[in-house]
Every structure is written in structure tokens, then in C-alpha cells.
FILUMZA-96483 format. One record per residue (C-alpha): residue number from 1; x, y negated, z; residue in one letter. Coordinates in steps of 0.02 Angstrom, whole numbers, m for minus. Layout:
// FILUMZA-96483
{NUM; {X; Y; Z}; a}
...
This chain:
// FILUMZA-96483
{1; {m10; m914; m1267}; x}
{2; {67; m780; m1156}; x}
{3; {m12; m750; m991}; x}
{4; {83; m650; m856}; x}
{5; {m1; m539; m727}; x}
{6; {110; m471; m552}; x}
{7; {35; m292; m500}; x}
{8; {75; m138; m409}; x}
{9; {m70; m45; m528}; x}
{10; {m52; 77; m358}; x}
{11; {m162; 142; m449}; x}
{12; {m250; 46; m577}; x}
{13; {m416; 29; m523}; x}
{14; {m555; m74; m575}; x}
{15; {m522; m248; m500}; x}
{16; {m346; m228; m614}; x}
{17; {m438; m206; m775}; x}
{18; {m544; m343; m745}; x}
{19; {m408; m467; m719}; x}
{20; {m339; m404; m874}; x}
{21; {m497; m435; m958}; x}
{22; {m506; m609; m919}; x}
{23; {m336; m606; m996}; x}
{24; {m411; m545; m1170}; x}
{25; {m527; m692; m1159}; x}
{26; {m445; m828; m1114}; x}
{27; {m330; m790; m1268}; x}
{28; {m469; m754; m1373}; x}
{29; {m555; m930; m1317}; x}
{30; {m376; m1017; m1364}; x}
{31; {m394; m949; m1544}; x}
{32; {m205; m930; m1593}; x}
{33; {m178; m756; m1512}; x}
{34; {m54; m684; m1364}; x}
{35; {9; m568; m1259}; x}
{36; {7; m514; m1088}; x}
{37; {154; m472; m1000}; x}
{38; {129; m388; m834}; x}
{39; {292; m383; m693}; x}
{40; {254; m229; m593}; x}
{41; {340; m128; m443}; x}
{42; {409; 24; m502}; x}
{43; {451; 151; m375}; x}
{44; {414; 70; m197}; x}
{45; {275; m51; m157}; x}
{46; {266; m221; m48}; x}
{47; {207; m113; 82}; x}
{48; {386; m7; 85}; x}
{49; {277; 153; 9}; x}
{50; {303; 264; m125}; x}
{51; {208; 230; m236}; x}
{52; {79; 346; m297}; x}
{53; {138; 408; m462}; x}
{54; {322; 351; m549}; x}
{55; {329; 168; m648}; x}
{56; {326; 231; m829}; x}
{57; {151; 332; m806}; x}
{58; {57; 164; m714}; x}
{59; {160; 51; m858}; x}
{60; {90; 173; m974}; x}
{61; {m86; 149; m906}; x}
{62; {m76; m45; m898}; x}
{63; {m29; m35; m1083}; x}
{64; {m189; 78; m1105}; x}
{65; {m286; m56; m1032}; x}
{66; {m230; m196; m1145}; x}
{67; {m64; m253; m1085}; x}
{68; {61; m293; m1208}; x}
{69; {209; m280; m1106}; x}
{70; {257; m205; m945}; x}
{71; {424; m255; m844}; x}
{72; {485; m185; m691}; x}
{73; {502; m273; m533}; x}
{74; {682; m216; m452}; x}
{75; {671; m125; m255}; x}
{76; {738; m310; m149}; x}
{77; {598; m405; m258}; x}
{78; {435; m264; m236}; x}
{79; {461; m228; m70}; x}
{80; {510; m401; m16}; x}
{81; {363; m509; 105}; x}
{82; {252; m611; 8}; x}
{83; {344; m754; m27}; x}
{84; {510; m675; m97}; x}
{85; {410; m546; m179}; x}
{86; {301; m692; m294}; x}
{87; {466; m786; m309}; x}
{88; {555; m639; m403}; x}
{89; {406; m603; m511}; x}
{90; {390; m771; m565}; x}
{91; {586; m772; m610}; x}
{92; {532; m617; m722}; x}
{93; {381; m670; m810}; x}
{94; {456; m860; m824}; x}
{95; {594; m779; m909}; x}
{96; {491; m680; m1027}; x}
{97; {418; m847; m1077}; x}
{98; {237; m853; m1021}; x}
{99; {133; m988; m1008}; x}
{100; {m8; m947; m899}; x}
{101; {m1; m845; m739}; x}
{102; {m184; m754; m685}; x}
{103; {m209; m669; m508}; x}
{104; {m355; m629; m410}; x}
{105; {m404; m716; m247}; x}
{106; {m564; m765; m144}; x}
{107; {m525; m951; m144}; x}
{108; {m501; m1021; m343}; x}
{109; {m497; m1201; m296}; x}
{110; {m331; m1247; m312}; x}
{111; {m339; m1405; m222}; x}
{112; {m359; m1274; m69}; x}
{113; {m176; m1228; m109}; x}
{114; {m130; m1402; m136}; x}
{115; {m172; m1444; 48}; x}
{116; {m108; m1310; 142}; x}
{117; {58; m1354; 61}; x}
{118; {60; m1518; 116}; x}
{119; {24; m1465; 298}; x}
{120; {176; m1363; 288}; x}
{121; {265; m1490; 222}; x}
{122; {213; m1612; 374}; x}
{123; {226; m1482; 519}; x}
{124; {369; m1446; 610}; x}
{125; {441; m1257; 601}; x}
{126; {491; m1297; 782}; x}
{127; {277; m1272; 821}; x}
{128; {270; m1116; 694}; x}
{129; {413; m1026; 792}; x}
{130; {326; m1081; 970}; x}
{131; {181; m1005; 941}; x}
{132; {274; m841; 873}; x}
{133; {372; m860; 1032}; x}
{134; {203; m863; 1127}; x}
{135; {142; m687; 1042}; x}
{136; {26; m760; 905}; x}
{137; {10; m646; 721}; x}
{138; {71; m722; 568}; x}
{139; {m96; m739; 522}; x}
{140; {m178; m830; 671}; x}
{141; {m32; m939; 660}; x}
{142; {m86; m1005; 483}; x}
{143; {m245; m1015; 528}; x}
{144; {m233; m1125; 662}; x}
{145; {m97; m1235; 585}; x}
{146; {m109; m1247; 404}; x}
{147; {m320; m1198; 389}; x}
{148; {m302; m1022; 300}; x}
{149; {m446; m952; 373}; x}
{150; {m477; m856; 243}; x}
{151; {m320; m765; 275}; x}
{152; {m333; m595; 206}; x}
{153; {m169; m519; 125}; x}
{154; {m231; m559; m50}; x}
{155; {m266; m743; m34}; x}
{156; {m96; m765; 64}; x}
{157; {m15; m673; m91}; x}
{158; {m102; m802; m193}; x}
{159; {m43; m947; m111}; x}
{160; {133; m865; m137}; x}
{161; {110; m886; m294}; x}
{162; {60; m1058; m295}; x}
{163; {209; m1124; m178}; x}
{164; {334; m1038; m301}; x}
{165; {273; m1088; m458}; x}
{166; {260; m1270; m392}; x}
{167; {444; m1265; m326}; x}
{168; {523; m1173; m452}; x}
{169; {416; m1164; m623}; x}
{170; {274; m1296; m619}; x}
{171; {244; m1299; m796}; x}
{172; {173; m1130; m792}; x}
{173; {m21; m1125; m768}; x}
{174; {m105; m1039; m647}; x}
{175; {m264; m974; m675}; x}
{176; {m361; m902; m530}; x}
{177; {m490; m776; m543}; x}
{178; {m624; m767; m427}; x}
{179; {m615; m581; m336}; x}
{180; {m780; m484; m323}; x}
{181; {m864; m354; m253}; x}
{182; {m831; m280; m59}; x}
{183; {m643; m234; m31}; x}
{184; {m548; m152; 105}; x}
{185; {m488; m362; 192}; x}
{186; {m668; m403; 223}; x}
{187; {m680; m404; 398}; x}
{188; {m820; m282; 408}; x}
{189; {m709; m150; 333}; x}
{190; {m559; m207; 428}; x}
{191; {m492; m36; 504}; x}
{192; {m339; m97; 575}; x}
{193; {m374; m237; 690}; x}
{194; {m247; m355; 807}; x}
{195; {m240; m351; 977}; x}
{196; {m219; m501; 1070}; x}
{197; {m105; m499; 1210}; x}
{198; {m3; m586; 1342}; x}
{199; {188; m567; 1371}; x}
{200; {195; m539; 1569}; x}
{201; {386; m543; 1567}; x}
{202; {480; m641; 1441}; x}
{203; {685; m612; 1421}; x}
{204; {679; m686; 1246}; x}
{205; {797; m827; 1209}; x}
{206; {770; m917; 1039}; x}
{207; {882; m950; 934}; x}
{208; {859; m1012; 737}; x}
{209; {705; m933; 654}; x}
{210; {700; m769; 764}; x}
{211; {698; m729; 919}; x}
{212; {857; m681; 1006}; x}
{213; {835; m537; 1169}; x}
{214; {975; m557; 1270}; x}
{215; {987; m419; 1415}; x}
{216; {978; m508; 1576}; x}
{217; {1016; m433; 1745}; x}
{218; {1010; m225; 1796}; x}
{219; {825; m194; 1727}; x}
{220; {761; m328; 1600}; x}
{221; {606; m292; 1501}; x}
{222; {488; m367; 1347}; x}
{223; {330; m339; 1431}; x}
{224; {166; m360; 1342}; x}
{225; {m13; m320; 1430}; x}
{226; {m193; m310; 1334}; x}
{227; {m357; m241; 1360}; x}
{228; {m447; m134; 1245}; x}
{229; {m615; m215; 1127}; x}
{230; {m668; m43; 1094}; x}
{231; {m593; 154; 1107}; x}
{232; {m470; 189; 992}; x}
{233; {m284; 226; 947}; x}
{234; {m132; 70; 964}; x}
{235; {m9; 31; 872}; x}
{236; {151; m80; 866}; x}
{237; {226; m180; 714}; x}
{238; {380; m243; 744}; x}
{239; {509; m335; 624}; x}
{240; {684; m358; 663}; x}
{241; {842; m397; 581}; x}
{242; {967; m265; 647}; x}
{243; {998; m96; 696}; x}
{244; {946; m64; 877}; x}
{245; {885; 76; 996}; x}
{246; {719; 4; 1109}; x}
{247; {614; 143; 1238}; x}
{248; {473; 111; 1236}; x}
{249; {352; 108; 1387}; x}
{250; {168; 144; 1435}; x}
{251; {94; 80; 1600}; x}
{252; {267; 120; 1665}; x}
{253; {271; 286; 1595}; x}
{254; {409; 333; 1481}; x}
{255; {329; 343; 1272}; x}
{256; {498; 365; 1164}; x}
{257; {652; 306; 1095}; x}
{258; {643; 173; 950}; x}
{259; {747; 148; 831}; x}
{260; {729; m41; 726}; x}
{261; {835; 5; 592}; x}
{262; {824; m179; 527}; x}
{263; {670; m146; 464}; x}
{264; {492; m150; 471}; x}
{265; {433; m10; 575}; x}
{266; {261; 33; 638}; x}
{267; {250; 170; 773}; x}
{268; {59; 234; 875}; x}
{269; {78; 217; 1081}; x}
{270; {m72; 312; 1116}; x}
{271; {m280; 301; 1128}; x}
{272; {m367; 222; 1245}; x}
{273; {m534; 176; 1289}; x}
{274; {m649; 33; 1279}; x}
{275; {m595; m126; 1411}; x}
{276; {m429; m8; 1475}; x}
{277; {m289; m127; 1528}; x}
{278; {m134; m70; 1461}; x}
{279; {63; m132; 1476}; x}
{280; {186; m104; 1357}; x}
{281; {365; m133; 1384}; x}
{282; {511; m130; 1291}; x}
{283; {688; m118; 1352}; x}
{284; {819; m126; 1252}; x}
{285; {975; m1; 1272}; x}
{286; {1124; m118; 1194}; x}
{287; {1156; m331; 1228}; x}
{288; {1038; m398; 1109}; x}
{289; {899; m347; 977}; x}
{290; {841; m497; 837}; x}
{291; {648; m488; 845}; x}
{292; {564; m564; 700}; x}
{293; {385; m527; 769}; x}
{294; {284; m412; 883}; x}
{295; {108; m358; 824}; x}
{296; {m13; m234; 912}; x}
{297; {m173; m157; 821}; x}
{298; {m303; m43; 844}; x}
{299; {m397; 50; 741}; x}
{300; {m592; 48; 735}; x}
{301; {m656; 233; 717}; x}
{302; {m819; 162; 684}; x}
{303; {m775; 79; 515}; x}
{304; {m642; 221; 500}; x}
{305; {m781; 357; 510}; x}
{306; {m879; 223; 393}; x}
{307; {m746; 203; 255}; x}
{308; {m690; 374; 264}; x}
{309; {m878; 435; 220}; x}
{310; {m897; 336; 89}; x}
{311; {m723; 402; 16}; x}
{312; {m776; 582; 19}; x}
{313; {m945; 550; m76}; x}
{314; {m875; 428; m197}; x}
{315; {m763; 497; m324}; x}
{316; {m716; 660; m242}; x}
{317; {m726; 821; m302}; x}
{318; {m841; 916; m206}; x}
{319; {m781; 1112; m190}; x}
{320; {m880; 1248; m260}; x}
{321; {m786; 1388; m250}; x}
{322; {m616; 1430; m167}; x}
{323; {m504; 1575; m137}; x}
{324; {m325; 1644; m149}; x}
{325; {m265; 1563; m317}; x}
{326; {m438; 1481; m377}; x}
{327; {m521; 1317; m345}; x}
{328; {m686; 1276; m425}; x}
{329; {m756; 1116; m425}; x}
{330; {m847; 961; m495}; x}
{331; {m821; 760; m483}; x}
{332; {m909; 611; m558}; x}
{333; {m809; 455; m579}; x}
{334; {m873; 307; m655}; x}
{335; {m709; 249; m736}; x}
{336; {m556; 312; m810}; x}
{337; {m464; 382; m659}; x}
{338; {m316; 494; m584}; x}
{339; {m382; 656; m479}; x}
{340; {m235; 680; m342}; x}
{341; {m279; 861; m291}; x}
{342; {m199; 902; m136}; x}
{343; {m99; 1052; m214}; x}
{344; {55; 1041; m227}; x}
{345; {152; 1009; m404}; x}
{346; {190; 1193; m459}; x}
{347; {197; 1217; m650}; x}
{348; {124; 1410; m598}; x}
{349; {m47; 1327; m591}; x}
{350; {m160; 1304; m737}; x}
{351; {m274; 1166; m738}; x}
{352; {m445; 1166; m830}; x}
{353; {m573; 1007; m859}; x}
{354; {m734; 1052; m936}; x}
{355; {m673; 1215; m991}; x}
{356; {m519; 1146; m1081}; x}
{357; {m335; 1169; m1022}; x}
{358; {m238; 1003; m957}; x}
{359; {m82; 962; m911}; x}
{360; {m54; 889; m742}; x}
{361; {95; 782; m686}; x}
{362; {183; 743; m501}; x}
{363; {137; 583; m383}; x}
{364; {168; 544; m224}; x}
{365; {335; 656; m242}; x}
{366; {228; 825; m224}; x}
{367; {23; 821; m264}; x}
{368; {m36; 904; m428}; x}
{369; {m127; 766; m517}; x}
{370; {m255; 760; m657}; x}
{371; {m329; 611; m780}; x}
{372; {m500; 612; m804}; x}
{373; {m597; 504; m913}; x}
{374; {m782; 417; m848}; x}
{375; {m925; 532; m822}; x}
{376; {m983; 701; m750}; x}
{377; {m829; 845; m738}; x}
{378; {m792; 1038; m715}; x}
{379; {m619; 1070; m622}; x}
{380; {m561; 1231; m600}; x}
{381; {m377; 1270; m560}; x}
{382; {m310; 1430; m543}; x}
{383; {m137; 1492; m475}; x}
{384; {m18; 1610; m583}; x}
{385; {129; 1676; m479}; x}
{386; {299; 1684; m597}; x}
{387; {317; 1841; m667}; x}
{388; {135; 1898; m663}; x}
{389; {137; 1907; m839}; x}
{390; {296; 2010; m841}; x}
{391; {212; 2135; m708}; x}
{392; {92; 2169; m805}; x}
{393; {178; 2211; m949}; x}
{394; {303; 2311; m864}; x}
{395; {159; 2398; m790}; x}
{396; {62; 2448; m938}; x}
{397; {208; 2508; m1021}; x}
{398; {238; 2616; m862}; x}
{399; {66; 2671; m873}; x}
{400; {61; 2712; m1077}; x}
{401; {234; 2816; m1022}; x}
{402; {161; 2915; m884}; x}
{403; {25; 2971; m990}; x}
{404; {111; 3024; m1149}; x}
{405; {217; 3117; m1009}; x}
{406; {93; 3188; m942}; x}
{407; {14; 3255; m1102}; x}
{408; {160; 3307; m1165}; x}
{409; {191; 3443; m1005}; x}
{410; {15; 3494; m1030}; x}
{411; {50; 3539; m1215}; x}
């Protein structure tokens, strides 16, 4: 039996060693052995961000936690939408011969699966690109044609994975594992919320799977118009295939330049509050621009002010002392976990836990980071410029000189 796993371990938290646990036992229920080979993103996540620390220390860390094997998923594959990126993963792990595949999701009937691919099967792509055309998210899109209401990242990821394995590698096994606890997709902890809104003006000709903007007479705008649920900032998430220059407008007042760059780009327009009407426009500066989609989010404050909260009295360390070239500290974490101290990476600082001396290492391309294992800790980190050492040493020298001088010219 070898089981595969696909990951980011970005970073390995909790819900990760679980899965892997339920690894460990389904091979020890089979009674012949295995291993576990996890495919994993190396330097850039699905989300196009770096990821937190480089591939070999979270590979490293996977191992730890009872993988037997950890392969890296190349840049077009980790960063690729959720379809591609399960497609390229399952390439991997099929290769390396496994025979089970285990993921977390809310939904582990897989006759759920079953019948939302048969709906896509039996629906035209002609409605799916209508209702793009007519402003409507990804996500309300699959809800209302295919019934994924429970359409959270995670459980669209999921079904990725059952679509490609059926197409391309059905005699590998799935094995679904029911996710637990609270997590950042339920919608009471949703910080980033869509918008709906109405295209006023609409120059958009389509053609194939995207949508084609074709400049059309002296002043042609995509204009979009919503009003505000609550206070709070906006933002825009727009996909497109090419390189293009967009301004971008607010209530007919001038925001910026944008440039697509052919990828996915997500930029803020601005706060506003509660039941505000607000327009949006976008006119293009060349012929054409491919649009792929247009999404507009805001974000709660009250969840944001509710999630941050929590984050600063769970697992943070809480400051005791701090001045030029000290930091004092303690931190209780209740698993095996990676302190990112927002210092940045500087081999001139010395890093103590519980009164020993640690090493720290890079992530996120500059924060000073530290591993801690569970329970109660003492952090203190203190700063030693280059040369200090030297100083001193040139200085006591300097001082021993001056005084056998000295002596000497009173003798």
C-alpha cells in the first residue's frame, strides 16, 4: 500500500498531521506495511505567494511527521487553479506508484462528487460562460448549476481531485477524510466577502471561453455599480490572459493605472461605508483586453477585528521586555511549531529558548524564525553588531597600554 498526500505544509499545522495520521492507520489496518509519499509546492503556493519558509525545511518537517517521501511540485503545476494544479499532482504521485490518495474535505460522500460530475457533463458551457458574462463569481456559478453549496476553496480542491483521478487515473483510491474543527472558509470567519454587482455599461464581446473587450466608439467603459452590506475596504480580482494597461475609475473620479500583466491581480479601490452606492469603471487604454473574470470583495472588520484577536492571544509571544538590541519574551504553543519573529534574518542576532542558544533560519525571504517544540517558552533575542567583539578587544588592549604608559612616566 502506498498512499499519496498533495500539500503546501504552508506551514504544517495541525489539520496536516492529522491527515497524515490517518495515513499511519489505514496502513497499519491493511497489515502488510507502506509508505506515504507526499507531492508538495516548493517555492510558490496556489495562491501565487511565497511561501513561508524554502521546500527542503517544510519537506524536512513532513518527514518529521511521518512521511516517507516528499516530491516537489514544479512552479506551472503549484501555482496553477485548482484543476491543473490536482491534475499535475496526481501525474506525480501516480508516477511514484501509489495506490491510495487521502485529502481533507467537509463533504466525504463520494457519491456527492459523482453527481456534480455528471451535471457538468449534461450542462452546456454556453450557460457557465452566460452567467460569467452576466457578473456572477466562480463560486455562485457552481452553486447554482452543478449544487456545490458547500463551496469553500477546500471542498472545490477536493472535487479537483476527484474529476482528475476519474479521467486520468481511476484505479487509484481516494480516501476522504472528514475535516474538523472551525477554519478560516466557514462563513462566520469569512473576512473577505463578494460583492454583488450589476454591469451598467457592457462593451464586452464574447468570444470562446473569455470574454473579449473590444474598444467601441471615443469613450467606452466596463462599468460595474454596487452598494455597500456594511463599512469597509473593496477590492477587485481580476483574471486575464494578456498584457494590458486598464484606469481605473471611482464614481467618476480618476483611482490609477492597472496593469493585467496576464495574470491574476488583486488591487483595493477604497473604503466605504455601510449602503454607499459606488461605480467602478474600467477603460481600457489599447483595442482589446481578454477578461477571464471580474470579482469585487469587501472585507468585514468585524470578523477581521475578531480573527485578528484571537491571533494575538493564541500562539503569540507576548513581549516582556524590549529595547535597543534585546527582546524578552514568552509563548505557549500547544504543538510543535515555527515562531516567525518579525526581525529581520541577521546572523548578528543571538537567539535564546529557555535559556539555551538556537539557531534560527530565513522565511518569507527576510523574518528571523525559530522552532519551538509544545509547551510553555522563554525567548529572548539579543542583537550583536559585527565587530563588537573586535571593539572590545581592541579597546582593552588600548586601555592595558595606556596604563602601563602611564605608570611607566610616573616611575
Amino acid at each position: 500500500m502506498r498512499i499519496g498526500i498533495i500539500a503546501e505544509f504552508n506551514p504544517l499545522h495541525s489539520g496536516h498531521k492529522y491527515l497524515i495520521e490517518q495515513a499511519q492507520n489505514l496502513i497499519a489496518a491493511n497489515g502488510s506495511g507502506g509508505e506515504i509519499v507526499c507531492v508538495m509546492s516548493e517555492y510558490f503556493t496556489q495562491r501565487g505567494e511565497v511561501a513561508i519558509t524554502d521546500g527542503y525545511t517544510r519537506a524536512k518537517e513532513a518527514v518529521r511527521s511521518g512521511c516517507s517521501l516528499v516530491i516537489a511540485l514544479p512552479y506551472l503545476g503549484s501555482v496553477a487553479y485548482s484543476d491543473d494544479f490536482a491534475r499535475k499532482s496526481i501525474e506525480i504521485l501516480d508516477g511514484a506508484g501509489i495506490t491510495h490518495l487521502i485529502f481533507g474535505t467537509e463533504e466525504i460522500d463520494i457519491e456527492v462528487f459523482e453527481e456534480i460530475y455528471k451535471k457538468q457533463q449534461e450542462i452546456s458551457s454556453e450557460k457557465y460562460r452566460e452567467l460569467l458574462k452576466q457578473g456572477y463569481s466562480f463560486a455562485k456559478i457552481n452553486g447554482e448549476l452543478y449544487g456545490m453549496s458547500n463551496n469553500n476553496p477546500n471542498f472545490s480542491l477536493a472535487y479537483s481531485y476527484y474529476k482528475m483521478i476519474k479521467e486520468f487515473a481511476p484505479h487509484i483510491k481516494l480516501v476522504p477524510v472528514k475535516r474538523t474543527g472551525q477554519n478560516l472558509n466557514n462563513e462566520n470567519l469569512e473576512i473577505m466577502k463578494s460583492l454583488e454587482f450589476s454591469i451598467i455599461k457592457n462593451d464586452i464581446i464574447q468570444n470562446g471561453d473569455y470574454f473579449n473587450y473590444i474598444v467601441n466608439g471615443e469613450d467606452p467603459f466596463l462599468e460595474y455599480q454596487f452598494a455597500m452590506p456594511k463599512k469597509g475596504p473593496v477590492f477587485i480580482y481580476l483574471t486575464s490572459n494578456d498584457e494590458r494597461k486598464v484606469k481605473l475609475f471611482i464614481n467618476d473620479e480618476y483611482l490609477c493605472d492597472y496593469f493585467t500583466y496576464g495574470q491574476h491581480q488583486m488591487i483595493r479601490l477604497g473604503e466605504y461605508d455601510k449602503d454607499e452606492r459606488v461605480t467602478l469603471k474600467l477603460k481600457l487604454e489599447e483595442e482589446q483586453l481578454d477578461i477571464q473574470s471580474v470579482n469585487l470583495f469587501y472585507q468585514d472588520m468585524d470578523v477581521f477585528e475578531e480573527a485578528f484577536t484571537s491571533l494575538i492571544y493564541n500562539n503569540t509571544l507576548m513581549i516582556e521586555s524590549k529595547k535597543n538590541g534585546y527582546i524578552a519574551g514568552h509563548i505557549e504553543v500547544k504543538e510543535p511549531s515555527n515562531l516567525i519573529l518579525q526581525i529581520p534574518y541577521d546572523q548578528n542576532w543571538r537567539f535564546y529558548v529557555d535559556g539555551k542558544k538556537v539557531n534560527s533560519y530565513e522565511s518569507l525571504g527576510i523574518y528571523s524564525t525559530l522552532y519551538l517544540d509544545e509547551g510553555f517558552h522563554d525567548i529572548r533575542a539579543i542583537y550583536i553588531p559585527r565587530g563588537l567583539k573586535l571593539g572590545i578587544t581592541i579597546t582593552i588592549i588600548s586601555l592595558i597600554i595606556m596604563f602601563i604608559w602611564l605608570r611607566m612616566n610616573e616611575l
